[in-house]
C-alpha positions as CSV (number, residue, x, y, z in Angstrom):
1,X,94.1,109.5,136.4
2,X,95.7,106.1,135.7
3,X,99.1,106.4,133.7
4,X,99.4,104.1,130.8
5,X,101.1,101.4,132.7
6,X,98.8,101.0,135.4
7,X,95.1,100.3,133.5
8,X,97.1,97.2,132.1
9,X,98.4,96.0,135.2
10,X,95.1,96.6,136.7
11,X,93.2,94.7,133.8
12,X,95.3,91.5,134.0
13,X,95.2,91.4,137.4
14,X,91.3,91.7,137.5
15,X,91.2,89.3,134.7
16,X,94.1,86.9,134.5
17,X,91.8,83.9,134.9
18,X,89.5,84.9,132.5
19,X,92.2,85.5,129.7
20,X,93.8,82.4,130.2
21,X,90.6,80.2,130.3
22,X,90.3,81.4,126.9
23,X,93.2,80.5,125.4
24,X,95.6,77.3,125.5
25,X,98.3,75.8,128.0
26,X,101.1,76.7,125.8
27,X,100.2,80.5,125.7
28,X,99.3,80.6,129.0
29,X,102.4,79.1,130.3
30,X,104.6,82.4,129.7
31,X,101.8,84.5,130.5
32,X,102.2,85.6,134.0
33,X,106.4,85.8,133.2
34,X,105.4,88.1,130.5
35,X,103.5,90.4,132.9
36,X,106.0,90.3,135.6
37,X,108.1,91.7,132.5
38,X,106.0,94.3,131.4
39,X,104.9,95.8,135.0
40,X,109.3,96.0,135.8
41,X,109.7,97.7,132.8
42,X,106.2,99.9,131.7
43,X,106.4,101.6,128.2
44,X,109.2,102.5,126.8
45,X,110.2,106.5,126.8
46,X,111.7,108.3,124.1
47,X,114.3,108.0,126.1
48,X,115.0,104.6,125.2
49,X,116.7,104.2,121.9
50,X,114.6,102.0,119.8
51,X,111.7,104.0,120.6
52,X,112.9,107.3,120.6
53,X,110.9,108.6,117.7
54,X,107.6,107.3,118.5
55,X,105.4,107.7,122.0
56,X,104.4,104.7,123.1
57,X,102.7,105.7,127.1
58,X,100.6,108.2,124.4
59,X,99.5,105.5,121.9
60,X,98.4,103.3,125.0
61,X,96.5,105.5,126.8
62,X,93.4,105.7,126.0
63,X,91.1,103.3,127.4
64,X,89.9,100.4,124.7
65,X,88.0,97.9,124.6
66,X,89.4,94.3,124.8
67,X,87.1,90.8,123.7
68,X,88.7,88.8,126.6
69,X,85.7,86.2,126.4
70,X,86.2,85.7,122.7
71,X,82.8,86.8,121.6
72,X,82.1,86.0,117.8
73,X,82.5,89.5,115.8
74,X,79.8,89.6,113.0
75,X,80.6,89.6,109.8
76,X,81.4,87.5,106.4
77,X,84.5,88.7,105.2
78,X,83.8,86.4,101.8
79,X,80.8,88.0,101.0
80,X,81.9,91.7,102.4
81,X,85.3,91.6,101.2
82,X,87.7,91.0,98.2
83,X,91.6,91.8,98.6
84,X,92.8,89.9,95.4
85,X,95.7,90.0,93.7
86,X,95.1,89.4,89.6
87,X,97.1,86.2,88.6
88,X,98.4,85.2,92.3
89,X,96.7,81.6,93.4
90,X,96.4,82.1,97.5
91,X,95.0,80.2,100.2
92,X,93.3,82.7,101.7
93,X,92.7,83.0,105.3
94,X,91.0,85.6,108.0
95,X,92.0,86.9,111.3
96,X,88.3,89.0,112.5
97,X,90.6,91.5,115.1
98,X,92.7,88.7,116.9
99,X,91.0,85.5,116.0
100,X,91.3,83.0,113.7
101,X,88.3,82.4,111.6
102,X,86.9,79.4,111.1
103,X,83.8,79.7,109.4
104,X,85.3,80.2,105.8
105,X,88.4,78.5,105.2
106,X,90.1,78.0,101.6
107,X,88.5,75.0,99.2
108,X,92.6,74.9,98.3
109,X,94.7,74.3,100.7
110,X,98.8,75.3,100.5
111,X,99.8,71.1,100.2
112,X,100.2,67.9,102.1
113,X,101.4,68.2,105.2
114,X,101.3,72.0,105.8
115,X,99.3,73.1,108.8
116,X,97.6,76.3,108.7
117,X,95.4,76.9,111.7
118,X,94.1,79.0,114.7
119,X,97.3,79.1,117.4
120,X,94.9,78.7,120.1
121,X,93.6,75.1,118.4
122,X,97.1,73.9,117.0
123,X,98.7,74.6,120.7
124,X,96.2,71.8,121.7
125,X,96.6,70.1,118.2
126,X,100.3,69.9,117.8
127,X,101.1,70.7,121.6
128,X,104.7,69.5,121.0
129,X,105.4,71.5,117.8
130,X,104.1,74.7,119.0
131,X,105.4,74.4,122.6
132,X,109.0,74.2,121.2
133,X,109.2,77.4,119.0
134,X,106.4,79.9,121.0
135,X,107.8,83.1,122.9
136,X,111.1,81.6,122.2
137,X,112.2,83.9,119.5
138,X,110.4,87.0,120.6
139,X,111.9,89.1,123.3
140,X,109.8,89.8,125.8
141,X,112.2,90.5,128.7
142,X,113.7,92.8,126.9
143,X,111.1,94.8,124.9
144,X,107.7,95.6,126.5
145,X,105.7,95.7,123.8
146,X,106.2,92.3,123.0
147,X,106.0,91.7,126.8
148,X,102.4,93.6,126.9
149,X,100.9,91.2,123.5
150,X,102.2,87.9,124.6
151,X,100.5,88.7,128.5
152,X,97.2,89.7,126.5
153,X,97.1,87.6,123.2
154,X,94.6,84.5,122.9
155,X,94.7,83.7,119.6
156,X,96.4,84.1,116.3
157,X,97.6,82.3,113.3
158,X,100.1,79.2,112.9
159,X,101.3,78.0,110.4
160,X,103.7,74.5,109.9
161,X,106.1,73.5,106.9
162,X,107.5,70.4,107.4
163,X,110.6,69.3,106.2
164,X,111.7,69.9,102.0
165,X,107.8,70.9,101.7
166,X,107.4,73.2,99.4
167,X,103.8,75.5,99.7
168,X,102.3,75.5,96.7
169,X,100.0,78.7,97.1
170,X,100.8,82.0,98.9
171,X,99.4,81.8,102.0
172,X,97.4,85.2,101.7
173,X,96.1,86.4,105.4
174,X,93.5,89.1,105.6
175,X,93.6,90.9,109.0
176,X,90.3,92.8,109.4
177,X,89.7,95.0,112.5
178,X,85.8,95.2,113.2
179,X,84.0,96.8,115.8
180,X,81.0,98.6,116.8
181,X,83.3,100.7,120.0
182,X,86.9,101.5,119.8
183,X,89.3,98.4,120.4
184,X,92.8,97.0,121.5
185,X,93.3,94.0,119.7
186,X,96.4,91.4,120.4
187,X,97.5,89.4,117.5
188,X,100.1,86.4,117.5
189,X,101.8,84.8,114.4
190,X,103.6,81.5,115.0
191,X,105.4,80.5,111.3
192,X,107.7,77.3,111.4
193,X,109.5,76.3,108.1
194,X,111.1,73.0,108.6
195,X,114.9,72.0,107.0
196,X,114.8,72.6,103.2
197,X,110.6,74.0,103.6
198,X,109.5,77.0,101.4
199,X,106.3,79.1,102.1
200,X,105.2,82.6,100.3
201,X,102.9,85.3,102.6
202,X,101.1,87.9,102.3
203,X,99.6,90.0,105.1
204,X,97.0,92.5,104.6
205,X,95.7,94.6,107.2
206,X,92.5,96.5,107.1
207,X,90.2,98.3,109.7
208,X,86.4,97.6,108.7
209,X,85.3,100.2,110.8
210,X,85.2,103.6,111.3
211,X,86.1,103.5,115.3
212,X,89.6,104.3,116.9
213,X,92.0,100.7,116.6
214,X,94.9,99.8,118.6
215,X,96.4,96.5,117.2
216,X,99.8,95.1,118.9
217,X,100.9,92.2,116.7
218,X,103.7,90.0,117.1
219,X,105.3,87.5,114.3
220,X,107.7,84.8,114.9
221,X,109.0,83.3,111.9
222,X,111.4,80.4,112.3
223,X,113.4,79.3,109.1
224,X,115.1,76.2,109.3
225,X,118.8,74.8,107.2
226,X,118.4,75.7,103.9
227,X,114.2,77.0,104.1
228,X,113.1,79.9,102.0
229,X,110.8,82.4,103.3
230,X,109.0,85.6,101.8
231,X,107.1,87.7,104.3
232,X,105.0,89.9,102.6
233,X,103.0,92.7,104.8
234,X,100.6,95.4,103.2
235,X,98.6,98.4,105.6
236,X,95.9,99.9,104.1
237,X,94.0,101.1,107.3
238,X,92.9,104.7,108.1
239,X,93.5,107.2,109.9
240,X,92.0,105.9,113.3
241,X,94.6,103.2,113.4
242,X,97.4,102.2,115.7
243,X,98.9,99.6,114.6
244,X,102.4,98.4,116.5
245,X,104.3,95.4,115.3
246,X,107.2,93.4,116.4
247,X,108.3,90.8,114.1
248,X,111.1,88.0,114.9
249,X,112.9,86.2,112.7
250,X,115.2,83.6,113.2
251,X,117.3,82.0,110.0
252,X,119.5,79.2,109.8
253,X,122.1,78.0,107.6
254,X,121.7,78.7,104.2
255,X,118.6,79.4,104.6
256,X,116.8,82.8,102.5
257,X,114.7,85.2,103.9
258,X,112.5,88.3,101.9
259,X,110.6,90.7,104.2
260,X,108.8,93.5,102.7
261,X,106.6,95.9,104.2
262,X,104.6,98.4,103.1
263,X,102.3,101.5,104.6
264,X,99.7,102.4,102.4
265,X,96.9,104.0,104.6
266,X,97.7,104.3,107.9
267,X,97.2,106.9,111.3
268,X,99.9,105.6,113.7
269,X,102.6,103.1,112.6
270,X,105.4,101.6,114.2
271,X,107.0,98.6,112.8
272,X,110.1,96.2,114.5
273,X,112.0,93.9,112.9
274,X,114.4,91.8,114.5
275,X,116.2,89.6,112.6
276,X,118.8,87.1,113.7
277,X,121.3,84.6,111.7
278,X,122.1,81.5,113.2
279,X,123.4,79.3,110.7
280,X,126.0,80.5,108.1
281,X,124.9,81.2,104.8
282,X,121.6,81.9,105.4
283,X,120.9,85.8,103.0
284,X,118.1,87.7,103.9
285,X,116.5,90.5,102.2
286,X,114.7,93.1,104.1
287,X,112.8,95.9,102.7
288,X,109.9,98.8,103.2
289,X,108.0,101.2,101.1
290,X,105.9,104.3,103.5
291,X,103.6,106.8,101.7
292,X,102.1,109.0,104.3
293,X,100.2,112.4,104.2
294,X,97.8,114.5,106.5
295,X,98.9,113.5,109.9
296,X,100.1,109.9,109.0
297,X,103.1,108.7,111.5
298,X,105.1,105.7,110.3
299,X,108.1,104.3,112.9
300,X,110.4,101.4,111.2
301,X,112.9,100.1,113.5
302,X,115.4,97.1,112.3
303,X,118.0,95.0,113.9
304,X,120.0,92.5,111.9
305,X,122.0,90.2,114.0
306,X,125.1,88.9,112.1
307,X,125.6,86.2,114.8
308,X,127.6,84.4,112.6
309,X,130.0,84.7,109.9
310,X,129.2,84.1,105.8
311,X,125.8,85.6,105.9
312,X,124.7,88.3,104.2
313,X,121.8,91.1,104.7
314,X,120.1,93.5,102.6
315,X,118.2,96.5,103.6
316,X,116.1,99.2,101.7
317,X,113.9,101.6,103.3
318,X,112.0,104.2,101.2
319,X,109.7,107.4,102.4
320,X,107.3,109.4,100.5
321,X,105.8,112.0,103.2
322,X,103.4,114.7,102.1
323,X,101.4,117.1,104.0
324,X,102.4,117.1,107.7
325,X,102.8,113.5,108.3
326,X,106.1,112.1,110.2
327,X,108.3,109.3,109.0
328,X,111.5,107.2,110.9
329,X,113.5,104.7,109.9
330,X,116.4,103.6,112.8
331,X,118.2,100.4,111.6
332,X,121.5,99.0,113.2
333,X,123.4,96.2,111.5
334,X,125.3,93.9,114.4
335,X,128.3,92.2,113.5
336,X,129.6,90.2,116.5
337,X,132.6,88.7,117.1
338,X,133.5,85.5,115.0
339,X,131.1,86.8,112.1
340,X,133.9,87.2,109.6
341,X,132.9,87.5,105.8
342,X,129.9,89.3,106.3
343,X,128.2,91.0,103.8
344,X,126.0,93.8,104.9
345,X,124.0,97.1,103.1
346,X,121.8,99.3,104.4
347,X,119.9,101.7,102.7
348,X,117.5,105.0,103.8
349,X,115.9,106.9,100.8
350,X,113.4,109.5,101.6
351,X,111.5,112.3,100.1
352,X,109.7,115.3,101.6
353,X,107.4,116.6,99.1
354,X,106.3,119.3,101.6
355,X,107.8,121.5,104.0
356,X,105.6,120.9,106.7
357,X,106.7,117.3,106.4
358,X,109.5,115.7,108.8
359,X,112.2,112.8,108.5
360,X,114.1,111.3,111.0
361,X,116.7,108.5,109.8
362,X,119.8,106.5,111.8
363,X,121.2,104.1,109.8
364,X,123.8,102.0,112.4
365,X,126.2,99.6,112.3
366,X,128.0,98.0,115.3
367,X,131.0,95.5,113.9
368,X,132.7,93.2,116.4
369,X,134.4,90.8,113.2
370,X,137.6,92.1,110.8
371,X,136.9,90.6,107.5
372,X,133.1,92.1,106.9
373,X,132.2,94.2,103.9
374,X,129.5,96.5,105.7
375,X,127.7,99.9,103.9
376,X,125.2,102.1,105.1
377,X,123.7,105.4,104.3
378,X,120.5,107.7,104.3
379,X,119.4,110.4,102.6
380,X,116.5,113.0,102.9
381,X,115.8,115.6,100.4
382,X,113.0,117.0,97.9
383,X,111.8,116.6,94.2
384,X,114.4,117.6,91.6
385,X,113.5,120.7,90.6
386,X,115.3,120.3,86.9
387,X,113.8,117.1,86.6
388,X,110.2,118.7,87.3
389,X,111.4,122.0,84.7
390,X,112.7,119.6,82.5
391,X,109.2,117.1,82.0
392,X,106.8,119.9,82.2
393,X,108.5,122.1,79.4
394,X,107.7,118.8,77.6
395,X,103.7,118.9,78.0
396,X,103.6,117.5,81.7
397,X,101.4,118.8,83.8
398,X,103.3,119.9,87.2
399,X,101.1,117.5,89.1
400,X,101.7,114.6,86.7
401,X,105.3,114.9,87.2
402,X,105.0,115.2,90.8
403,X,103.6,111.3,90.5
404,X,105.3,110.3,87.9
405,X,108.5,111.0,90.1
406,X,107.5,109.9,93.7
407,X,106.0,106.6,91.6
408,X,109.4,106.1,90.2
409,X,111.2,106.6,93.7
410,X,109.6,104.1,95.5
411,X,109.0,101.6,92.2
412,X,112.8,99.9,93.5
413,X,111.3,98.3,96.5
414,X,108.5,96.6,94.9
415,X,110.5,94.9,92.6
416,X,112.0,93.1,95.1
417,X,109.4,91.5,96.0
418,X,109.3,87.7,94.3
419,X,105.8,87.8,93.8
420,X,105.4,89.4,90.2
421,X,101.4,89.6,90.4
422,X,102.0,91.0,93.6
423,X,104.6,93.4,92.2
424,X,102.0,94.6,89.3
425,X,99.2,95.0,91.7
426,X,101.2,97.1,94.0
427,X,102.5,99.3,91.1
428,X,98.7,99.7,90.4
429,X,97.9,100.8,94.1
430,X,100.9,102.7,94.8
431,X,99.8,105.0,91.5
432,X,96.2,105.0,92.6
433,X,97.4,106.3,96.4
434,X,99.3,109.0,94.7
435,X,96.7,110.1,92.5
436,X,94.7,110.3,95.9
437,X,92.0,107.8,94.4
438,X,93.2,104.5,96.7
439,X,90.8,105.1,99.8
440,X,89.4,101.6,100.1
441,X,90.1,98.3,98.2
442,X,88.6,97.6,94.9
443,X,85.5,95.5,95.9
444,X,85.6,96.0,99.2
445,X,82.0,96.7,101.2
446,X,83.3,97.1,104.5
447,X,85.5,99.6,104.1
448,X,82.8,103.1,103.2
């Protein structure tokens, strides 16, 4: 039996010339370095530190289907499927598995200027623009994961702000998985905010289908002098699901950065996020809410690069875990040398609501600088007991005030997000999941 390794090796080999005739010049230029990386180093163990809570060779395993010749998936994800947000104006845009769809794009568009488009077609589009920011933030020599997508991916999303543009709209992206046999999907996100550019997003991610999913997905986000960025990303998959992804996100000087992500629905979750300041000034904001029962495993692992000095970072990581599901949160903070007058917190809140349910949490920091303010901290424990005594000797039902508090604990990550009609519907689907009422989207036909 092949280990996990070798079917990948075996498949681009057999296929490497097929993959990239599908694709575009600028994508297939790092290809073959990015399988040269991958093959030296093969999935990470739990041996190696960033993944040490999560097994990768396991996830990868089994053997998936792939759509190497870019065969059109069926479906109409306007008339199937409805992921609004009450009050929120989007331009709303699909991704069918890995590839950009093109046969219903928004009336409205986000404003002049702004490019919103398949990778594949802007890398032959706007060759120049694309060539100079793709594969160049993500680490694929370093991390195989990202080594394994950018060797598979064709297609994805990109998205250009040019210079002091402001997006009008949220650029809302709906990532539907569909299938009729269990499938890897590769997914690539390319966002470029220009000098002084600001942009809104919000990622969903849903599986149509009830087959097994593996989805690798990696996001480069670069944010140019004084750009603002808000990275919204919302799972609400099922229980089938892998989904592995490996964000990258580069800032500049005083520029502003808010990532949130949340796990609504899930099976097997790992999320990266590596986060680099280039420019001083630049603030970033960087935050994630898990609710996970049954056998629901969610893996967030951050790195915030303090490169250089006067910048400051913000981290806030909650858990609710019922049943026997699994949770981790590892995050270091680096603070190299020359980075003085750093600000820096990070936070790890979690609550097991059950015994069968397991935490693992490693808050870091590694400071190379003198003058740097720096905090971090973690904490796992259960519901207050006198705060459950205390409601239901005033009429509460245990139950209710079992929601009422895990819907208060989390409650201080959504508000973080700038979004408020994003804020209120999440409230709303945050209650419904705890209630155990959220298992599909209001309006949504695919999902049965």
């Amino acid at each position: 039996m092949m280990n996990s390794e070798q079917q990948y090796i075996t498949l681009y080999n057999d296929n490497a010339e097929l993959i990239k005739s599908h694709s575009a010049d600028v994508l297939n230029a790092v290809r073959d370095e990015a399988f040269e990386n991958f093959r030296r180093m093969g999935f990470p163990s739990k041996k190696v530190e960033r993944y040490k809570y999560t097994d990768m060779a396991a996830l990868f395993a089994p053997d998936y289907g792939l759509n190497l010749n870019r065969l059109d998936i069926p479906v109409d994800p306007y008339e199937a499927f409805r992921c609004d947000v009450p009050n929120l104006s989007t331009s709303l845009y699909f991704v069918v598995n890995d590839q950009f769809y093109t046969k219903a794009l928004p009336k409205v568009t986000p404003g002049d200027g702004i490019i919103v488009d398949s990778l594949a077609h802007a890398a032959v589009e706007h060759h120049d623009i694309v060539a100079k920011y793709y594969a160049k933030a993500a680490k694929m020599k370093d991390d195989a994961i990202t080594a394994l997508n950018t060797m598979l991916a064709q297609d994805g999303l990109f998205v250009y702000v040019p210079k002091n543009t402001r997006c009008d709209r949220t650029i809302q992206v709906i990532n539907i998985l569909r299938s009729d046999v269990d499938m890897m999907v590769n997914r690539r996100v390319l966002i470029v905010l220009e000098e002084g550019a600001e942009a809104k997003f919000l990622f969903c991610d849903h599986s149509a289908d009830d087959r097994n999913f593996l989805a690798t997905q990696v996001i480069e986000a670069f944010v140019g002098d004084n750009a603002n960025l808000e990275l919204n990303c919302l799972e609400e998959t099922h229980y089938k699901n892998v989904r592995v992804s490996n964000v990258y996100i580069d800032q500049q000087r005083d520029s502003r950065v808010n990532h949130n992500v949340i796990t609504l629905h899930n099976g097997t979750t790992r999320n990266q996020l590596d986060l680099v300041f280039k420019g001083e000034g630049a603030e970033c904001s960087c935050n994630g809410c898990v609710i996970a029962d049954k056998q629901q495993h969610v893996d967030n692992n951050t790195l915030i690069d303090h490169q250089v000095g006067h910048c400051t970072s913000n981290e806030l990581y909650k858990y609710v875990l019922n049943d026997a599901s699994v949770g981790a949160f590892a995050g270091k903070i680096l603070v190299r040398h020359g980075a003085e007058k750093t600000l820096s917190q990070e936070t790890n809140q979690n609550l097991c609501a059950t015994k069968q349910a397991r935490m693992f949490t490693q808050p870091m920091l590694e400071i190379y600088a003198d003058d740097v303010q720096c905090n971090h901290g973690s904490t796992v424990g259960q519901l207050n007991d006198a705060a459950l005594f205390y409601m239901q000797q005033r009429g509460v039902s245990a139950e209710e005030a079992k929601l009422l508090l895990e819907f208060a604990f989390v409650n201080e990550v959504i508000d973080k997000m700038e979004l408020e009609p994003l804020r209120d519907r999440l409230h709303h689907l945050v209650e419904m999941r705890f209630r155990g009422k959220l298992n599909k989207c209001e309006g949504c036909k695919l999902c049965k």
